[in-house]
C-alpha positions in Angstrom: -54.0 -91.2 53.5 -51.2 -89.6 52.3 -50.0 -92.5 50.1 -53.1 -92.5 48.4 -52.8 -88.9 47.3 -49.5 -89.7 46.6 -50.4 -92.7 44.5 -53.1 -90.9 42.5 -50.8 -88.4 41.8 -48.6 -90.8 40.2 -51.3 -92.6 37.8 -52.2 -88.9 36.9 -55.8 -89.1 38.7 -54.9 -85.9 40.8 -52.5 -82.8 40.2 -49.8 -82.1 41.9 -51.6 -78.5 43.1 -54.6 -80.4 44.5 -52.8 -83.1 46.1 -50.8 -80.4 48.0 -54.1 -78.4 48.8 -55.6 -81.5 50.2 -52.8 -83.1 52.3 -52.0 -79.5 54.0 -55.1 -77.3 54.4 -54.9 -73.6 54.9 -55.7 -72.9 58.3 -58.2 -69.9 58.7 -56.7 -66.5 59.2 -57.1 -66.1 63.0 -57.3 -62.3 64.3 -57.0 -63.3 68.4 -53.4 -61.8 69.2 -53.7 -58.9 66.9 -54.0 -55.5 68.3 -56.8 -53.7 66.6 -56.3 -49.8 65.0 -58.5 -47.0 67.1 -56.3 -43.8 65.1 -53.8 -43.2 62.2 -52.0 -40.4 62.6 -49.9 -38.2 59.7 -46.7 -36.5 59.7 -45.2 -34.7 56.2 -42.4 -32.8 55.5 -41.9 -31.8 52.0 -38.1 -30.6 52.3 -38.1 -28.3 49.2 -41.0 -26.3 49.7 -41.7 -23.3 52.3 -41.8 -23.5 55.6 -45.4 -22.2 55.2 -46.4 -25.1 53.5 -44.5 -27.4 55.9 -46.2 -26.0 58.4 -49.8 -26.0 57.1 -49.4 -29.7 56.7 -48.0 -29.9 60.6 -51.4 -28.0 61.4 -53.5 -30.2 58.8 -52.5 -33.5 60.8 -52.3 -32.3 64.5 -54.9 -34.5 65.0 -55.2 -38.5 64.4 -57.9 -39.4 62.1 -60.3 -42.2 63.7 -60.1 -45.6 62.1 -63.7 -45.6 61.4 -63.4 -42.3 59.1 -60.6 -44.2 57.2 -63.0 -47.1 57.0 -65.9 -44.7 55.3 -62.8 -43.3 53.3 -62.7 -47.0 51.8 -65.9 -47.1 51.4 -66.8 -44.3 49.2 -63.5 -46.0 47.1 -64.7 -49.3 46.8 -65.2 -49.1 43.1 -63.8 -46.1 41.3 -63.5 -45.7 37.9 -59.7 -45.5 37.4 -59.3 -49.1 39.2 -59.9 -52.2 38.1 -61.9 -54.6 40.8 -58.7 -57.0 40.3 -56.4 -54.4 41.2 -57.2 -53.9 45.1 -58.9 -56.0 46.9 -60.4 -53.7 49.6 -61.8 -56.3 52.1 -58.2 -57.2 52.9 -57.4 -53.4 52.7 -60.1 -52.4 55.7 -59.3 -55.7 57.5 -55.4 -54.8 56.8 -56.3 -51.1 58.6 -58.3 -53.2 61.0 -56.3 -55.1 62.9 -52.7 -53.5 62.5 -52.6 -51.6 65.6 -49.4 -50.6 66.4 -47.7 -50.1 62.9 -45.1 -47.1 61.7 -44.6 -46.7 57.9 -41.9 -44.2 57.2 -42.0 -43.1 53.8 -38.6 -41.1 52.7 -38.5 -39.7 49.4 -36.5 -36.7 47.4 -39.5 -35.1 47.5 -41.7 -36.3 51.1 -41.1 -37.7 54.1 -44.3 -39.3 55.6 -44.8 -40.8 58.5 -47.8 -42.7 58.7 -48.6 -44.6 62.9 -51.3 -46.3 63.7 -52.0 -46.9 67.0 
């Protein structure tokens, strides 16, 4: 099978690009091992403000925030008017803040540090 792709590829029947596509298929994303999101919890420090400030945001974000509010978060974004639709693709976003259970961003600025965990 091969050599026939590899053969109309050479007389110029097929492109290289579909060739490839057809002699190694893309297996389906598979979400079995992954460890789905239940909370994502916040953490700022804004070094060169107040400690009021800081402290407000400590109180602001002593909870986690459920997945599912992040979810209708995404929701009411799904089409704003400052975005393009090509811009963000927001069916990989939710399914990004889905299944990634488990994940620390650390976010260090000048200005912020944010943590961002989702457990």
């Amino acid at each position: 099978m091969q050599e026939d792709i590899l053969n109309k590829v050479s007389s110029g029947e097929l492109s290289p690009q579909k060739a490839y596509e057809t002699m190694y298929p893309e297996p389906p994303p598979s979400y079995k091992g992954l460890k789905k999101a239940r909370f994502v919890r916040f953490r700022m420090h804004i070094p060169n403000e107040s400690s009021t400030l800081n402290a407000f945001l400590r109180i602001l974000f002593i909870f986690p925030i459920p997945v599912s509010l992040v979810n209708v978060g995404l929701r009411f974004m799904k089409k704003p008017s400052q975005l393009k639709e090509k811009d963000v693709d927001f069916d990989a976003l939710k399914k990004l803040v889905k299944y990634s259970g488990g994940t620390r961003i650390n976010i260090l600025s000048k200005d912020a540090n944010i943590t961002i965990k989702i457990d």
